[in-house]
Backbone atoms as SQL, in Angstrom:
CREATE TABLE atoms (id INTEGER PRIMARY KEY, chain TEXT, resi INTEGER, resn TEXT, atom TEXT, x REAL, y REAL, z REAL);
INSERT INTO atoms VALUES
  (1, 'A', 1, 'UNK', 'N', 14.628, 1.991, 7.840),
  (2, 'A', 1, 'UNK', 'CA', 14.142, 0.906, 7.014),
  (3, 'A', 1, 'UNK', 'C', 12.858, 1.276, 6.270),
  (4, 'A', 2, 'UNK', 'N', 11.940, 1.964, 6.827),
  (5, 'A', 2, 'UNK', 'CA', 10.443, 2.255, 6.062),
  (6, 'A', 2, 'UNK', 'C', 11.087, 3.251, 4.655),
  (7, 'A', 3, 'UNK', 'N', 12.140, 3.996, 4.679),
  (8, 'A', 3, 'UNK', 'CA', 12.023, 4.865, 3.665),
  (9, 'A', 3, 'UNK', 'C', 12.520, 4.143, 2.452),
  (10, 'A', 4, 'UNK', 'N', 13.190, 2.692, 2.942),
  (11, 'A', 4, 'UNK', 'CA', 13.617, 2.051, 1.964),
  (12, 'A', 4, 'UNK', 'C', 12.204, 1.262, 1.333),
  (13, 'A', 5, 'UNK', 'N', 11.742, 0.635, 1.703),
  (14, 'A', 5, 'UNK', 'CA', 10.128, 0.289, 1.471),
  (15, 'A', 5, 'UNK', 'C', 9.546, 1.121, 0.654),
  (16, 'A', 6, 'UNK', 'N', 9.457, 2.521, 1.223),
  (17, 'A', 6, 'UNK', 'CA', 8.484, 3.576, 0.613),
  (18, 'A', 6, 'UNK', 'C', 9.027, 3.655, -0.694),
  (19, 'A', 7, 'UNK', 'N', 10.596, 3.730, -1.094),
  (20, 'A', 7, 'UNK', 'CA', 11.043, 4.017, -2.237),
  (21, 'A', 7, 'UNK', 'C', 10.705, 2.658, -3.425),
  (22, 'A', 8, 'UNK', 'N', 10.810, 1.784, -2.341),
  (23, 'A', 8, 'UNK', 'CA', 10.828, 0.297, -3.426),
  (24, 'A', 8, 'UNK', 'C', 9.271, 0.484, -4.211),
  (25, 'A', 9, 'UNK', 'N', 8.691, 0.667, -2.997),
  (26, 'A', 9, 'UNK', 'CA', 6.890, 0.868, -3.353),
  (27, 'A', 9, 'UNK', 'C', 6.774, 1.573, -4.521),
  (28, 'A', 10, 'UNK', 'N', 7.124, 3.131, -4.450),
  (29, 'A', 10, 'UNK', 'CA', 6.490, 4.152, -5.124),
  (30, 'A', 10, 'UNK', 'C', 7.262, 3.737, -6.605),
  (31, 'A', 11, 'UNK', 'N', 8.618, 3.533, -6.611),
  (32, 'A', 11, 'UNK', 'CA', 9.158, 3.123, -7.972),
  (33, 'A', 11, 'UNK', 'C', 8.471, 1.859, -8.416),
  (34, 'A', 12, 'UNK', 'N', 8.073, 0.841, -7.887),
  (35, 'A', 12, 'UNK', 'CA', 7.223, -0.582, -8.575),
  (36, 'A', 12, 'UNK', 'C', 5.583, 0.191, -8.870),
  (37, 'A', 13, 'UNK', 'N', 5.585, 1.198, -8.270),
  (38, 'A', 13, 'UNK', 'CA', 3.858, 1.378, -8.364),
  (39, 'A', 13, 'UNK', 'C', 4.144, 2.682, -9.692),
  (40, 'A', 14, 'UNK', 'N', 5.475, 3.228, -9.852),
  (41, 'A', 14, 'UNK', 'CA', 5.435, 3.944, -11.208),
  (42, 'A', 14, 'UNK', 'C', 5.480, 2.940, -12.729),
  (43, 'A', 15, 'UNK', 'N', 6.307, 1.559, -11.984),
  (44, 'A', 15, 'UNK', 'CA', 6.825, 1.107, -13.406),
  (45, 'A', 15, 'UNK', 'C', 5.135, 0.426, -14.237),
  (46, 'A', 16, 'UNK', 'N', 4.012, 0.023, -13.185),
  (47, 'A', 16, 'UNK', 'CA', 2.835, -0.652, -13.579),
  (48, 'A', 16, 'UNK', 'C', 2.106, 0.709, -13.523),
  (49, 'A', 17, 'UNK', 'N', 2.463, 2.287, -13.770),
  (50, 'A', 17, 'UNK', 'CA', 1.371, 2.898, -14.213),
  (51, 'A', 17, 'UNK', 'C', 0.493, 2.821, -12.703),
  (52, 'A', 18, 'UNK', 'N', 0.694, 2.529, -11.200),
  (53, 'A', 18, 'UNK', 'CA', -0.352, 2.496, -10.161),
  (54, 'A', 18, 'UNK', 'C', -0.233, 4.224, -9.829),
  (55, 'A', 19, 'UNK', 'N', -1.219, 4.972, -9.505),
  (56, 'A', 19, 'UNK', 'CA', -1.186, 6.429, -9.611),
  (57, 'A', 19, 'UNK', 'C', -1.113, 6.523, -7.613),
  (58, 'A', 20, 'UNK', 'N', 0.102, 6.772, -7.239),
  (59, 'A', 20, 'UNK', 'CA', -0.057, 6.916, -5.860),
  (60, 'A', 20, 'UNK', 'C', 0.306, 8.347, -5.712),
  (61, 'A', 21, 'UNK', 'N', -0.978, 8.990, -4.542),
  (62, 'A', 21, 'UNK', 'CA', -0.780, 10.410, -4.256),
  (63, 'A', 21, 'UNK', 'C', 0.161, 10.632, -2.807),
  (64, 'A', 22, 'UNK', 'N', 0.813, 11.706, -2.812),
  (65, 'A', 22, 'UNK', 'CA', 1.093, 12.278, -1.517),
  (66, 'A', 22, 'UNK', 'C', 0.068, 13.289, -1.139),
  (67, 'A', 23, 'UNK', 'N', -0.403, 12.850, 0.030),
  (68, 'A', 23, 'UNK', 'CA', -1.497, 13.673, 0.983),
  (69, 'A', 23, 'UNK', 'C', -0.386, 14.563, 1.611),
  (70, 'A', 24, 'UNK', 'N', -1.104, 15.566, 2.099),
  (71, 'A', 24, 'UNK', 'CA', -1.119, 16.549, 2.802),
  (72, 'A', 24, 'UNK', 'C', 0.131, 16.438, 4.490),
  (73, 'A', 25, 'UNK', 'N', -0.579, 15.230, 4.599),
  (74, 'A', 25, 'UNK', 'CA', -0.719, 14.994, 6.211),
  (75, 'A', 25, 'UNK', 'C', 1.110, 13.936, 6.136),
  (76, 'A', 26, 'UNK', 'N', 1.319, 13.732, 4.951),
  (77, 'A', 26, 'UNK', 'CA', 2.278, 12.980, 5.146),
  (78, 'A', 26, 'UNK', 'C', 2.156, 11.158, 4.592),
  (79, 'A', 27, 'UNK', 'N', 1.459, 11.185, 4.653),
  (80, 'A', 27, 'UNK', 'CA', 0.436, 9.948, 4.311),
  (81, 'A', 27, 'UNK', 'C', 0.545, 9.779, 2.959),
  (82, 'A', 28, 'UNK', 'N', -0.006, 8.653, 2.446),
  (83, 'A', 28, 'UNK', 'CA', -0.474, 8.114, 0.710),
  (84, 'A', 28, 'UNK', 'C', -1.296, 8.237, 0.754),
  (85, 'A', 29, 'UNK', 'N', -2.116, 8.182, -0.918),
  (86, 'A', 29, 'UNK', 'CA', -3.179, 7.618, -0.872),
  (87, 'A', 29, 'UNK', 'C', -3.666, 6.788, -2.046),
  (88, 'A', 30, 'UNK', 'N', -3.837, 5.636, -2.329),
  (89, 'A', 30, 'UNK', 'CA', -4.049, 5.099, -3.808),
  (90, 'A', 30, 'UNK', 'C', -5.904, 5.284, -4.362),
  (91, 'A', 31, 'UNK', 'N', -5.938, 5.821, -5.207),
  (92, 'A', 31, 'UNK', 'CA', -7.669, 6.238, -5.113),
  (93, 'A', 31, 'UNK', 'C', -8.588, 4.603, -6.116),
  (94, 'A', 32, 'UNK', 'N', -7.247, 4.324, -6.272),
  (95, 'A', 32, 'UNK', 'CA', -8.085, 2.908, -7.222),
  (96, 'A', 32, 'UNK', 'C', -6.684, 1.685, -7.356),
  (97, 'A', 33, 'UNK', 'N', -7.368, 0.630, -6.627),
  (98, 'A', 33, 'UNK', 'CA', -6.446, -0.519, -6.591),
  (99, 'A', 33, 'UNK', 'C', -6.752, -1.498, -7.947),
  (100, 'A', 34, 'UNK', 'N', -6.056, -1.693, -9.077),
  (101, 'A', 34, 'UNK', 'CA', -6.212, -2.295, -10.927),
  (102, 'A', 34, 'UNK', 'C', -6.957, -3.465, -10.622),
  (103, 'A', 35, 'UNK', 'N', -7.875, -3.857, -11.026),
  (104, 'A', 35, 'UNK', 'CA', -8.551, -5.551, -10.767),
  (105, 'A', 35, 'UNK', 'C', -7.371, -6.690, -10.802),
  (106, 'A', 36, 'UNK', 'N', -6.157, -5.913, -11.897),
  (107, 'A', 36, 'UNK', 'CA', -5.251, -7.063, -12.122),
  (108, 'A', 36, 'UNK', 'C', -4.616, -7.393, -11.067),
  (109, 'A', 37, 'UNK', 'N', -4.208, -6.430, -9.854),
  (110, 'A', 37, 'UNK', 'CA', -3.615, -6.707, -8.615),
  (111, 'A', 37, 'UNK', 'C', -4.325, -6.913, -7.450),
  (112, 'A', 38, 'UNK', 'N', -5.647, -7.514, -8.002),
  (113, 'A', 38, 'UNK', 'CA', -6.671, -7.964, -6.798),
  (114, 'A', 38, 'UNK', 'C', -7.283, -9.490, -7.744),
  (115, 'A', 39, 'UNK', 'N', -6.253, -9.928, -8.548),
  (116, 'A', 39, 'UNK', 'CA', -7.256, -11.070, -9.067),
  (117, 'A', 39, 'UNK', 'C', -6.524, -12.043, -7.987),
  (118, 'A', 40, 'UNK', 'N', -7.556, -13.265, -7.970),
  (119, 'A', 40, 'UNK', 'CA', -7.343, -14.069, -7.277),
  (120, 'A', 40, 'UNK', 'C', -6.804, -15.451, -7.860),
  (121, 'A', 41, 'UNK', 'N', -6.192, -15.110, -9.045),
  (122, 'A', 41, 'UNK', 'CA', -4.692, -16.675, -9.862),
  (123, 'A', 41, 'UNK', 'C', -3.698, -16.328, -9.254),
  (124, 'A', 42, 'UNK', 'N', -3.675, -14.960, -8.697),
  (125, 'A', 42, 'UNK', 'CA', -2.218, -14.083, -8.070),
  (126, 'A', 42, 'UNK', 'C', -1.562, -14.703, -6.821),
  (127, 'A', 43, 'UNK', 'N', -1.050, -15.614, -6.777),
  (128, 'A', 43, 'UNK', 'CA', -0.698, -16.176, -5.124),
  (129, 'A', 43, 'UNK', 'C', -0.205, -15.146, -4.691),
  (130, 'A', 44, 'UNK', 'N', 0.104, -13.667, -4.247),
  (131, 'A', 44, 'UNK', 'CA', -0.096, -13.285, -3.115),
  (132, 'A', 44, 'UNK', 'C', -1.234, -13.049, -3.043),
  (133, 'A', 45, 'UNK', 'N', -1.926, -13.119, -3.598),
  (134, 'A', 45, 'UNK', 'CA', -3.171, -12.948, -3.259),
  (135, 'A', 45, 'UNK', 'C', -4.182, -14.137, -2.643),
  (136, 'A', 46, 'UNK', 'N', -3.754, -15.384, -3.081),
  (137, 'A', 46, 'UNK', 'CA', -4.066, -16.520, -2.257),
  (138, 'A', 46, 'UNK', 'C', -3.447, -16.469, -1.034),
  (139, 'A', 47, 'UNK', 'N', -2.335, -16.154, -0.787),
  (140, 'A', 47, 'UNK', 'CA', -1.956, -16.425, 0.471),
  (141, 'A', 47, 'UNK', 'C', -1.848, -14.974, 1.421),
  (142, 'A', 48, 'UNK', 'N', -1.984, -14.120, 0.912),
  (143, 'A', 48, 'UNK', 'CA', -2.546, -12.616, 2.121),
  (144, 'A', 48, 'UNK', 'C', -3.796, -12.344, 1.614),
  (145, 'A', 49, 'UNK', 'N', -4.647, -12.717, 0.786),
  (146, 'A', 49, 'UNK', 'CA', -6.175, -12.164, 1.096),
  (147, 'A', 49, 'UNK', 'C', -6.166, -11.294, -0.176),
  (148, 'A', 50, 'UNK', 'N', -7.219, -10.799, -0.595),
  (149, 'A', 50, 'UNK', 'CA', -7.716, -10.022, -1.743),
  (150, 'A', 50, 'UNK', 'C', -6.964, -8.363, -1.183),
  (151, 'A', 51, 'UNK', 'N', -6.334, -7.682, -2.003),
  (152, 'A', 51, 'UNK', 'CA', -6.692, -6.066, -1.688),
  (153, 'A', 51, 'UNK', 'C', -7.749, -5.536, -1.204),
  (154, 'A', 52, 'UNK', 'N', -7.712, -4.534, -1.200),
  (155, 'A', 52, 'UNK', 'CA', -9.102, -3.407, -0.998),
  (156, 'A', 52, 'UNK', 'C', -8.777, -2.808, -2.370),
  (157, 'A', 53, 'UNK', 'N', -10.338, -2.145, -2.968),
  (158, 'A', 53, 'UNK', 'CA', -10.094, -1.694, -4.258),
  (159, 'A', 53, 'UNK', 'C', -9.691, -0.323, -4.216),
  (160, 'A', 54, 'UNK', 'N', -9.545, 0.264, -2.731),
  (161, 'A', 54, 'UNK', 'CA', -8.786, 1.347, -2.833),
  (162, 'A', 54, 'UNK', 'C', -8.065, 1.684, -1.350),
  (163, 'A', 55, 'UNK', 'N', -7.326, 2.611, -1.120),
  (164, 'A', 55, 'UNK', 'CA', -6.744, 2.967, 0.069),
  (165, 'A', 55, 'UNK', 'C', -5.913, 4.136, 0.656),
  (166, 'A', 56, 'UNK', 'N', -7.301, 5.095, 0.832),
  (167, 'A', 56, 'UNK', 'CA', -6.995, 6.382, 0.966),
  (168, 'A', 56, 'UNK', 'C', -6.345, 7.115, 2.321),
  (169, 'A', 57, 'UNK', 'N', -5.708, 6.224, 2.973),
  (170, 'A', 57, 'UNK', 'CA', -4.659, 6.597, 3.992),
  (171, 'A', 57, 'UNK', 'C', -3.613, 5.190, 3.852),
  (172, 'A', 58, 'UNK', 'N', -2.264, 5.798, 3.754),
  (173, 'A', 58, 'UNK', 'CA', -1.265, 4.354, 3.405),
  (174, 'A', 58, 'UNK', 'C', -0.335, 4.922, 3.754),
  (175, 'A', 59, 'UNK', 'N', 0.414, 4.197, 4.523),
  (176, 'A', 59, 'UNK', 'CA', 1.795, 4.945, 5.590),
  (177, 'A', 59, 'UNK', 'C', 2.898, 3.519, 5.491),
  (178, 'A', 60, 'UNK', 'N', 4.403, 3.501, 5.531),
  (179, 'A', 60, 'UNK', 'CA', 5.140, 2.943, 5.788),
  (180, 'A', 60, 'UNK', 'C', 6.215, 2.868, 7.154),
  (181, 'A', 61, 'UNK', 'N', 5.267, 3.879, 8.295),
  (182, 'A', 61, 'UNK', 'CA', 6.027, 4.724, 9.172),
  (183, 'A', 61, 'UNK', 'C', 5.140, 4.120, 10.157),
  (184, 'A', 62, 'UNK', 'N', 5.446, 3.154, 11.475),
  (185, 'A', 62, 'UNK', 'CA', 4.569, 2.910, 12.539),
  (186, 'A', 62, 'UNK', 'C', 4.035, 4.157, 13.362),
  (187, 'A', 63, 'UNK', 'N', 4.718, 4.963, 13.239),
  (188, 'A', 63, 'UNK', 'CA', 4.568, 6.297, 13.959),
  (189, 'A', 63, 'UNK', 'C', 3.285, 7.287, 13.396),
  (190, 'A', 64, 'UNK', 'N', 2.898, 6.705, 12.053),
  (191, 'A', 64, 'UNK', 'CA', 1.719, 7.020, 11.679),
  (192, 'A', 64, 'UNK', 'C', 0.208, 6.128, 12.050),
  (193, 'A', 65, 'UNK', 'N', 0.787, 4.969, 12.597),
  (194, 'A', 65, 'UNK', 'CA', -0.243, 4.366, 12.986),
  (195, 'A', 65, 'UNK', 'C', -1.422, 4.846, 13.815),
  (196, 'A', 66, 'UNK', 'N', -2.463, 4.487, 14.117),
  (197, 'A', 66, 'UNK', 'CA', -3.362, 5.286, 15.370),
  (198, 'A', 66, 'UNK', 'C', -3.550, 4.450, 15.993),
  (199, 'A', 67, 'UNK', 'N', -3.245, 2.640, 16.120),
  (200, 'A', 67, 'UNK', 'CA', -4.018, 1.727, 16.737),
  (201, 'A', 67, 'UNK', 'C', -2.338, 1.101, 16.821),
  (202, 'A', 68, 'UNK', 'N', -2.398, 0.842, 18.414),
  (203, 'A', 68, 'UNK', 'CA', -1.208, 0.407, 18.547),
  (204, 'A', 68, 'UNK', 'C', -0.690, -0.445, 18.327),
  (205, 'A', 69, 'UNK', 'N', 0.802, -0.714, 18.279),
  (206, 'A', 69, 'UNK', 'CA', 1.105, -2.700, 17.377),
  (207, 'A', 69, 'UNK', 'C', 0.865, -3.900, 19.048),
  (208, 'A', 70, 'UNK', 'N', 0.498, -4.602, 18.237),
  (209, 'A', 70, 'UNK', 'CA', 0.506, -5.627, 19.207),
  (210, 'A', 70, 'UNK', 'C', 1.930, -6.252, 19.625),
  (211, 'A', 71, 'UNK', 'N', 1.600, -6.285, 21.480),
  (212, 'A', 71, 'UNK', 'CA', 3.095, -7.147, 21.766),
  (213, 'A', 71, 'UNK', 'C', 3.124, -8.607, 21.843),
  (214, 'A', 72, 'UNK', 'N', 3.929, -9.423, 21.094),
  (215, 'A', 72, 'UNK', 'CA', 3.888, -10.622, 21.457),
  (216, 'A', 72, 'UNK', 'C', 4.262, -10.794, 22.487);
């Protein structure tokens, strides 16, 4: 399921021009998040919170995580 994600991601983040890198390690990295996808008229953005204006480790793989998931 994540590689389906990763693909949806990286093709929506080519069609708006978002410049996402492949690191080294396996990982993403976006070096600049657009003001336009951190404004706040954006309801996802009302309802999950502002972005970060950047995000230089980004994984779709829990197995990349370092902090474990919580069990309900």
């Amino acid at each position: 399921m994540p590689e389906y994600i990763q693909e949806y991601f990286l093709q929506a983040a080519a069609q708006v021009n978002l410049p996402v890198e492949a690191r080294a390690d396996g990982l993403w990295r976006l070096h600049s998040v657009p003001a336009k996808f951190r404004a706040t008229r954006l309801q996802a953005v009302r309802r999950y919170g502002t972005p970060r204006d950047r995000y230089l480790k980004l994984t779709f793989y829990k197995k990349h995580l370092k902090v474990p998931a919580k069990v309900w």
